[in-house]
KEVOLO-312831 format. One record per residue: x, y, z of N, C-alpha, C in turn. Coordinates in pm, 1 decimal, padded with zeros to 6 digits, always signed. Example, Ala and Ser with C-alpha at 12.3 -4.5 7.8 and 13.67 -1.06 7.14 Angstrom:
<recs>
<rec n_px="+01319.0" n_py="-00569.0" n_pz="+00780.0" ca_px="+01230.0" ca_py="-00450.0" ca_pz="+00780.0" c_px="+01320.0" c_py="-00330.0" c_pz="+00780.0"/>
<rec n_px="+01285.0" n_py="-00225.0" n_pz="+00708.0" ca_px="+01367.0" ca_py="-00106.0" ca_pz="+00714.0" c_px="+01290.0" c_py="+00003.0" c_pz="+00787.0"/>
</recs>
This chain:
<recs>
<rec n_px="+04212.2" n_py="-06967.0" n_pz="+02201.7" ca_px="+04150.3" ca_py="-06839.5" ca_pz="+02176.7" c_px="+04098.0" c_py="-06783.2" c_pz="+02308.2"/>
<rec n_px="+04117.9" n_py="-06652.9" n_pz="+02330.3" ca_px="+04107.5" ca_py="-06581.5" ca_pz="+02415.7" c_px="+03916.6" c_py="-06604.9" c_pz="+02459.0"/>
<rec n_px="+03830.5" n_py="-06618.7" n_pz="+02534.2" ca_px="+03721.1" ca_py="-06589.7" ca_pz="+02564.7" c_px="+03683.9" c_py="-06427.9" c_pz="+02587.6"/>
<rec n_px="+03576.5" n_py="-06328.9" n_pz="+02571.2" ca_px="+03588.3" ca_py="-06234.1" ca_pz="+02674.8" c_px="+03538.4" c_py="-06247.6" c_pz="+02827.9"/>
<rec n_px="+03525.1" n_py="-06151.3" n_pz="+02882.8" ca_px="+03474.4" ca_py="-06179.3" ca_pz="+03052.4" c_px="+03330.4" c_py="-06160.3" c_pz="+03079.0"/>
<rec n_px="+03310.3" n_py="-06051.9" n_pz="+02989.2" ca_px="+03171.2" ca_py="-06024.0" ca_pz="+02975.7" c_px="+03115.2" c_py="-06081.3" c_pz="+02827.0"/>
<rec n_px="+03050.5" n_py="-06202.7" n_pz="+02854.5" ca_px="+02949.3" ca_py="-06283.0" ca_pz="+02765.1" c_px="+02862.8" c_py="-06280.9" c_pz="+02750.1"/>
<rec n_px="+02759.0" n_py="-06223.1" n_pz="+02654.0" ca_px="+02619.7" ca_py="-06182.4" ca_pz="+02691.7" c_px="+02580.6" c_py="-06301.3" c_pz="+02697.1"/>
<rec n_px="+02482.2" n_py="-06303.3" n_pz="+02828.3" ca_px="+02354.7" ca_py="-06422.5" ca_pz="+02832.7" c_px="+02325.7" c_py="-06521.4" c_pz="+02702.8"/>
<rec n_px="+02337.5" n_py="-06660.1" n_pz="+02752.6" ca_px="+02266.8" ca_py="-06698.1" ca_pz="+02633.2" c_px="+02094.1" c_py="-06658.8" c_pz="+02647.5"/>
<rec n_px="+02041.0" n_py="-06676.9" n_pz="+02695.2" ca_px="+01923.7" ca_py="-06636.3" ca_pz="+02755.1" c_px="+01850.0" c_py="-06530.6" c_pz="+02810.6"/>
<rec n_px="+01845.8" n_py="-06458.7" n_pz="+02786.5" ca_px="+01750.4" ca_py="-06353.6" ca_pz="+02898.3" c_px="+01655.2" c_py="-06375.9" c_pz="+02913.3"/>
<rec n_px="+01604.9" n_py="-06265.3" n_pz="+03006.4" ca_px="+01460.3" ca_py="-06300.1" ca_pz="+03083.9" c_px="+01322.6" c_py="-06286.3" c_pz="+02981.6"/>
<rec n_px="+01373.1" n_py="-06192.2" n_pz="+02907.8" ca_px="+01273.3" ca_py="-06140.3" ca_pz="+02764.9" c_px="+01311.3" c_py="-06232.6" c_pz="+02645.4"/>
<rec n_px="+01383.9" n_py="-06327.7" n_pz="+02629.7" ca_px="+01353.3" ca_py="-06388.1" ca_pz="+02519.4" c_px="+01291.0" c_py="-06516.7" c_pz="+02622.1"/>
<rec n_px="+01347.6" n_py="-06571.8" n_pz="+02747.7" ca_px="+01264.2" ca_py="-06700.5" ca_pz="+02795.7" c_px="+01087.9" c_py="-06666.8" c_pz="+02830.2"/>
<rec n_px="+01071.9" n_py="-06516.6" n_pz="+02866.8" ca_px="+00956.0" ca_py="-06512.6" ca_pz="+02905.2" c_px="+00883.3" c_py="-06537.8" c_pz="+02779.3"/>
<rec n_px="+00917.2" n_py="-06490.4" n_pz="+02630.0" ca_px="+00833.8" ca_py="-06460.2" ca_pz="+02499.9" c_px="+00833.2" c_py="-06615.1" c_pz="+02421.2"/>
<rec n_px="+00962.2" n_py="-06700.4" n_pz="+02552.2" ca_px="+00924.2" ca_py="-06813.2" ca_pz="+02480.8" c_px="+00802.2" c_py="-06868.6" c_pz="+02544.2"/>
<rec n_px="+00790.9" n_py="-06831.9" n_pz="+02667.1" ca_px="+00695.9" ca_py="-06904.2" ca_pz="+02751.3" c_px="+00575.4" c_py="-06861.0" c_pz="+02733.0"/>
<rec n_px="+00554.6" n_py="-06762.9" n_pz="+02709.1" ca_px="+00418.7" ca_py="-06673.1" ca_pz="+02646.6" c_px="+00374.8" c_py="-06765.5" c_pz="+02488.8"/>
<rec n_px="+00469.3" n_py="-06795.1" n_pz="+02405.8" ca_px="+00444.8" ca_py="-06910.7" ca_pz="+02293.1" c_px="+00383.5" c_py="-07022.2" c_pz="+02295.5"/>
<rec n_px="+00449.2" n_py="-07083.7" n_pz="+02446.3" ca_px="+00433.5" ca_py="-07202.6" ca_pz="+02531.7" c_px="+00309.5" c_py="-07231.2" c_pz="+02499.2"/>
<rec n_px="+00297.3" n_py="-07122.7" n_pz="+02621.4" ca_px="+00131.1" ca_py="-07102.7" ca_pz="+02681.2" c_px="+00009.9" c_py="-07084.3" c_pz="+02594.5"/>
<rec n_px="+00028.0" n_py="-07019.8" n_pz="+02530.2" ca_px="-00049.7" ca_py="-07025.8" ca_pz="+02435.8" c_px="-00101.3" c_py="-07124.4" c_pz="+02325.7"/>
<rec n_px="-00019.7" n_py="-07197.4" n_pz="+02273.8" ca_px="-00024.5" ca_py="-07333.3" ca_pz="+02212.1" c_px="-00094.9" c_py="-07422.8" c_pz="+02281.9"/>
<rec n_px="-00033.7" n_py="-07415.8" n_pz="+02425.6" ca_px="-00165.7" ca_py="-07494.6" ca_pz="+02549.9" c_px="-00288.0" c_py="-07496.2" c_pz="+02534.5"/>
<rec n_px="-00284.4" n_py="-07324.2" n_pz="+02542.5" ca_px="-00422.9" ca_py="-07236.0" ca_pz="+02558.8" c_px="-00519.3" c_py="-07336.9" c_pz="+02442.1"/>
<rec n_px="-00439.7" n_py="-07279.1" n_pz="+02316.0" ca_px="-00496.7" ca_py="-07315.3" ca_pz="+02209.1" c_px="-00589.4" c_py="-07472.9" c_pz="+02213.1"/>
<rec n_px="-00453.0" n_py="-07575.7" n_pz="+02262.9" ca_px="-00468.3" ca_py="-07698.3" ca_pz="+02287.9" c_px="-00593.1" c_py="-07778.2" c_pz="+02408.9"/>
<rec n_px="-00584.7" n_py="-07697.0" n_pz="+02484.1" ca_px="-00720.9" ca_py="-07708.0" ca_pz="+02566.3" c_px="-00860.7" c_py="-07630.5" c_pz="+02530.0"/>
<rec n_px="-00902.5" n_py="-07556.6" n_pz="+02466.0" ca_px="-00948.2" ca_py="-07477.3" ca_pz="+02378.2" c_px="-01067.9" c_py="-07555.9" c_pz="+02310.0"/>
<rec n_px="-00970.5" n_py="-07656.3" n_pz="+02220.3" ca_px="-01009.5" ca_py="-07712.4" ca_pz="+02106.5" c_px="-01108.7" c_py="-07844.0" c_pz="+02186.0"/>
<rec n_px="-01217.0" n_py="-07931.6" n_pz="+02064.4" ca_px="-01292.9" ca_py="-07984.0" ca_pz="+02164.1" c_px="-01197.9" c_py="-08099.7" c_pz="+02161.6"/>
<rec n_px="-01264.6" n_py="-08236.5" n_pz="+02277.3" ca_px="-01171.2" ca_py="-08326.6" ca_pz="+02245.6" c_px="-01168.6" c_py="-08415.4" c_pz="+02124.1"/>
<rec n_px="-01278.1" n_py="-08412.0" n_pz="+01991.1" ca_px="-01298.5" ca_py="-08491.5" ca_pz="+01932.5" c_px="-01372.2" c_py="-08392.9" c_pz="+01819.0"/>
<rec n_px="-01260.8" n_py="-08352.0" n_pz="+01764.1" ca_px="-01361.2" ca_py="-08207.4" ca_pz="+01676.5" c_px="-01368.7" c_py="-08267.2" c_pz="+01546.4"/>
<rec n_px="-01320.0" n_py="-08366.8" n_pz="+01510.4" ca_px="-01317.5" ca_py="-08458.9" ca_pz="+01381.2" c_px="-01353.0" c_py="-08583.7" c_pz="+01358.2"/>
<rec n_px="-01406.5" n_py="-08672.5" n_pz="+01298.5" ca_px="-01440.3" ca_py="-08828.9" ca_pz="+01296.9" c_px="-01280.6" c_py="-08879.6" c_pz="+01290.6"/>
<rec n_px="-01294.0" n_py="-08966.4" n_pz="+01369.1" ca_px="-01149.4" ca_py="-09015.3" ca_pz="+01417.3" c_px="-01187.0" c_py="-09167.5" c_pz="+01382.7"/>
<rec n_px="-01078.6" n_py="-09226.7" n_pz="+01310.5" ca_px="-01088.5" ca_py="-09344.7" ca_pz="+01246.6" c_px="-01005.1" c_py="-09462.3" c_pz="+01364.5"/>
<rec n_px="-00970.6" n_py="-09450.1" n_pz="+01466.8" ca_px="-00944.0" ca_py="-09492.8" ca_pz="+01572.7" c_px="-01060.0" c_py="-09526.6" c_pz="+01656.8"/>
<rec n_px="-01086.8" n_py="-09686.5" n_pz="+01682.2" ca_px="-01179.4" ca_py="-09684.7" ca_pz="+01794.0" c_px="-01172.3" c_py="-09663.4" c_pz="+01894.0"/>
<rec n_px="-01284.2" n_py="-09644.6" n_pz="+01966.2" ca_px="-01315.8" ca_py="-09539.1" ca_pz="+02081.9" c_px="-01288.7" c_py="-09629.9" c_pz="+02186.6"/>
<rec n_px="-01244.8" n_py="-09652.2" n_pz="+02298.6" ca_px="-01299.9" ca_py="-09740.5" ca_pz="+02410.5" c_px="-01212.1" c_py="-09667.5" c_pz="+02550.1"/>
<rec n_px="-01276.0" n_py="-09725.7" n_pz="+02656.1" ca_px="-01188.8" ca_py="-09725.1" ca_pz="+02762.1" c_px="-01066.7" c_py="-09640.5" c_pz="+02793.4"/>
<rec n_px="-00920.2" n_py="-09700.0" n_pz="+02734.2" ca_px="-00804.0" ca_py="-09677.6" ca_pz="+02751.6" c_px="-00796.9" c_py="-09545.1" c_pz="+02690.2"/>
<rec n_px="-00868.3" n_py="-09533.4" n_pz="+02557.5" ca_px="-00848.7" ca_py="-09436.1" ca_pz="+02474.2" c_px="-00910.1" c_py="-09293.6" c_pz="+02536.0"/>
<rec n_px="-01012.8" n_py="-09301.4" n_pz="+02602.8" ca_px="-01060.7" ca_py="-09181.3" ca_pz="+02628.1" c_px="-00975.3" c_py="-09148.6" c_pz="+02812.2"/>
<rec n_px="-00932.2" n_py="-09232.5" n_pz="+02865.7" ca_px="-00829.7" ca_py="-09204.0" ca_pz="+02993.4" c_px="-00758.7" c_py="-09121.3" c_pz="+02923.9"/>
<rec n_px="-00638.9" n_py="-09194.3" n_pz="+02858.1" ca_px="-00551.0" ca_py="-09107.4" ca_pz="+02773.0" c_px="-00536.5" c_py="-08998.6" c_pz="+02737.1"/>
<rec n_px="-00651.0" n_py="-08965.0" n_pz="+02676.6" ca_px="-00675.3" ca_py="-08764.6" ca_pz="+02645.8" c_px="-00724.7" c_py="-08770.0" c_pz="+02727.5"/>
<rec n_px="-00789.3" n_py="-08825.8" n_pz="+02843.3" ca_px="-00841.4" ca_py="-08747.4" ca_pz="+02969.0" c_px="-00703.7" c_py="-08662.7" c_pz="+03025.0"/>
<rec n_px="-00618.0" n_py="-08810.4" n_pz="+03054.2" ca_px="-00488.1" ca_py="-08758.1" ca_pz="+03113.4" c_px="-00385.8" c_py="-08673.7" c_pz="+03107.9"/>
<rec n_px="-00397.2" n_py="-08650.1" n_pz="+02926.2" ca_px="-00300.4" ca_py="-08570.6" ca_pz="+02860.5" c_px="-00388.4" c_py="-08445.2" c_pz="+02868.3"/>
<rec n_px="-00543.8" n_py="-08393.9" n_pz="+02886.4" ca_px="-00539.0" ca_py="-08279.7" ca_pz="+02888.0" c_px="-00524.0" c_py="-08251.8" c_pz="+03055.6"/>
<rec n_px="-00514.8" n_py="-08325.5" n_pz="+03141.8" ca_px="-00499.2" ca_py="-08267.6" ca_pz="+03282.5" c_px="-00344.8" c_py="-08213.8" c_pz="+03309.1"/>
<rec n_px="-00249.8" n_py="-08309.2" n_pz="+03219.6" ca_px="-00078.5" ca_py="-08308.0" ca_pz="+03173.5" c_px="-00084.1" c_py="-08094.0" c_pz="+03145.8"/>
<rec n_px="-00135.3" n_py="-08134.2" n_pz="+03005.2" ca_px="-00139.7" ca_py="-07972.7" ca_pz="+02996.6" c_px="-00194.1" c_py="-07849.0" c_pz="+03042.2"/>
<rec n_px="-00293.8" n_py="-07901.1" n_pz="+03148.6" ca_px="-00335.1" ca_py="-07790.8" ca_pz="+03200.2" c_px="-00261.4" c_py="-07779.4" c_pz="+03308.8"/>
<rec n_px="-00192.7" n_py="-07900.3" n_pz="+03387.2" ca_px="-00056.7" ca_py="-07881.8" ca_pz="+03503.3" c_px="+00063.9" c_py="-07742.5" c_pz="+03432.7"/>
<rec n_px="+00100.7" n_py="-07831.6" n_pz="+03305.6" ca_px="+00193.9" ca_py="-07712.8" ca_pz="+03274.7" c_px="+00148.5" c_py="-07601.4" c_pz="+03203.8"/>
<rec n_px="+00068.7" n_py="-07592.3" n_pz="+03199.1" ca_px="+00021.5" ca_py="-07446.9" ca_pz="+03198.2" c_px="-00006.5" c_py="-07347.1" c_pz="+03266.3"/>
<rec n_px="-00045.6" n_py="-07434.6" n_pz="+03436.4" ca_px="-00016.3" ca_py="-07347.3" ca_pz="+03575.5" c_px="+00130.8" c_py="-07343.6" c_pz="+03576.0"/>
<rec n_px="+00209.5" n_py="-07417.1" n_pz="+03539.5" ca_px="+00324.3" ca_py="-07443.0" ca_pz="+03599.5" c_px="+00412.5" c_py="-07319.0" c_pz="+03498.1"/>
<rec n_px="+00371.9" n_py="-07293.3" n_pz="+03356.1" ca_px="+00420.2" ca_py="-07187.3" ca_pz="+03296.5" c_px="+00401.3" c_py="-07036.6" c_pz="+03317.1"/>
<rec n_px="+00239.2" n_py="-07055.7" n_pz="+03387.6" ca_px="+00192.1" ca_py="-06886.2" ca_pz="+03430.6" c_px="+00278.2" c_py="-06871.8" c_pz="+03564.1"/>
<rec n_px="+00294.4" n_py="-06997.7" n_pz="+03631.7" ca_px="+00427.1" ca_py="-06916.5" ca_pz="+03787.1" c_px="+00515.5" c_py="-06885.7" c_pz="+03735.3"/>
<rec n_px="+00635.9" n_py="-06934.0" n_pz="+03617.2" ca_px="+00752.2" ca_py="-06895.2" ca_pz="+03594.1" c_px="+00756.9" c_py="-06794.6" c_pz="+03518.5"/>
<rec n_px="+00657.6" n_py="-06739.5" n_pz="+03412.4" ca_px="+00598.1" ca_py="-06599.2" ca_pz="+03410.5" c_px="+00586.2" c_py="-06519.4" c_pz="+03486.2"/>
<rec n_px="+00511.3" n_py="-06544.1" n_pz="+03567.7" ca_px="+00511.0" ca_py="-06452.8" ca_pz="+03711.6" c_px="+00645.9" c_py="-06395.6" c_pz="+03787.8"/>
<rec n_px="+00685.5" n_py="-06522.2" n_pz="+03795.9" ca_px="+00819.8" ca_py="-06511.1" ca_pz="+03864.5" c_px="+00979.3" c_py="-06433.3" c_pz="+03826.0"/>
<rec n_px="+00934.3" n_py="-06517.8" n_pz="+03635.9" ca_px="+01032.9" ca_py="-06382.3" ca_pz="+03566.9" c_px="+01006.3" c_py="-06213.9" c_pz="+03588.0"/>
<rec n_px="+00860.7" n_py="-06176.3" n_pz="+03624.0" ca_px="+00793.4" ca_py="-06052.4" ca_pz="+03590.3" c_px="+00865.6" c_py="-06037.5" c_pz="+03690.6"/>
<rec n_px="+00868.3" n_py="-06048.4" n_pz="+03848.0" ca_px="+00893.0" ca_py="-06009.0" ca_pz="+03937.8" c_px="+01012.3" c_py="-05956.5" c_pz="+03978.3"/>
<rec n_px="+01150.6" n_py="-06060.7" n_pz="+03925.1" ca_px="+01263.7" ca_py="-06039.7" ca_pz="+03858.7" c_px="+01271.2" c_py="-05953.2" c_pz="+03810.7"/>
<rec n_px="+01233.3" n_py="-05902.0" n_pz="+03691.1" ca_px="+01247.9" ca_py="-05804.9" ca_pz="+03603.5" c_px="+01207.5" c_py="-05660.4" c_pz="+03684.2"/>
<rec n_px="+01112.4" n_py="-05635.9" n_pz="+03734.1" ca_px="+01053.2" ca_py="-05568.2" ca_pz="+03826.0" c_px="+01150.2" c_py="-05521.9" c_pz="+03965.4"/>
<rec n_px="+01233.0" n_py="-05617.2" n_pz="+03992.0" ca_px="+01305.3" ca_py="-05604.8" ca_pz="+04103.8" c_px="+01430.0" c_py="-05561.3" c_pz="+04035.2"/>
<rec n_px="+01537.7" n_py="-05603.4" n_pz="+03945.0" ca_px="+01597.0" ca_py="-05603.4" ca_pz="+03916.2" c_px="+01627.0" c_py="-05437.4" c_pz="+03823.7"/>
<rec n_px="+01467.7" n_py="-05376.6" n_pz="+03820.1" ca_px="+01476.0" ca_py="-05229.4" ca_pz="+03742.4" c_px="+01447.5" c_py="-05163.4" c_pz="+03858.3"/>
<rec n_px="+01427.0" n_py="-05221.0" n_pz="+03970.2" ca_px="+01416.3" ca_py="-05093.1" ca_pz="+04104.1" c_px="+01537.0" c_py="-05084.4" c_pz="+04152.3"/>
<rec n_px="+01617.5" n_py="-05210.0" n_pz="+04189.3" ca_px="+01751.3" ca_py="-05179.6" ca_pz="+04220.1" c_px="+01865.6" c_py="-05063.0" c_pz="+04144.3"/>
<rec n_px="+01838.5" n_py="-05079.1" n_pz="+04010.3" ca_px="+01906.7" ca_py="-05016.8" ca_pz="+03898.2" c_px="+01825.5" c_py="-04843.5" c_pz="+03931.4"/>
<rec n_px="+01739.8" n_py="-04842.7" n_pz="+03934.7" ca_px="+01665.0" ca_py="-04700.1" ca_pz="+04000.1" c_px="+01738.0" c_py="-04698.5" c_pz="+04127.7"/>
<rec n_px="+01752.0" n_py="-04787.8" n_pz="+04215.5" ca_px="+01816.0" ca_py="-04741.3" ca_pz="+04371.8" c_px="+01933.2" c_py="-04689.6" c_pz="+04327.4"/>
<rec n_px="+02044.3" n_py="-04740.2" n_pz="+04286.7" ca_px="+02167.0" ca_py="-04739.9" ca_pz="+04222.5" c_px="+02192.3" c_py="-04604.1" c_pz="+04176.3"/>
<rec n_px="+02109.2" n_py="-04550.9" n_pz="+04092.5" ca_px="+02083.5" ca_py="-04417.4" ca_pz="+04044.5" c_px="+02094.0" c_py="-04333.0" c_pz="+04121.8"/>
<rec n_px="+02005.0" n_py="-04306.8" n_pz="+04226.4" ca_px="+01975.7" ca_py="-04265.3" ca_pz="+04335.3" c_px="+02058.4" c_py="-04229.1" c_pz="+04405.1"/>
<rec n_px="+02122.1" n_py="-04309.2" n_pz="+04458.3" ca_px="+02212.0" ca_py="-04282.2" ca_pz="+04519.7" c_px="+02355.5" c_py="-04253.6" c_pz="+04523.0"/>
<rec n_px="+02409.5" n_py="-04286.1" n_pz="+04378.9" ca_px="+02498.6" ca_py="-04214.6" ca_pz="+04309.5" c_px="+02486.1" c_py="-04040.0" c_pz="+04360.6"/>
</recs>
């Protein structure tokens, strides 16, 4: 079967950014919350409180790490609609 040449994106920049905006937010949410907002039938000790120490430092890494590739899509997008304005232009 024939392919065509022009394939739309699996991806664009507006559905990865709105995923990443989802992301982030779930984070948000996730750091947010306290660490122990319920009686937890798990005892407490040592290892256990490293652990969510570690996992909330985990998510607050990728949560910087999601606001740059946000950023970075914006900028893209931003660049990519001035060129299309240059283009115009100079037609």
């Amino acid at each position: 079967m024939k392919e065509r040449f022009n394939q739309p994106a699996g991806e664009t920049y507006e559905k990865r950014l709105a995923a990443l905006k989802k992301q982030g937010n779930a984070i948000d949410k996730f750091l947010r919350t306290p660490q122990t907002p319920r009686q937890q039938l798990v005892p407490k000790g040592q290892m256990r409180a490293q652990g969510l120490h570690k996992a909330r430092q985990s998510m607050t890494q990728n949560r910087i790490h999601i606001t740059d590739e946000v950023k970075q899509i914006q900028q893209r997008l931003e660049k990519q609609k001035q060129r299309q304005k240059d283009k115009v232009r100079t037609r």
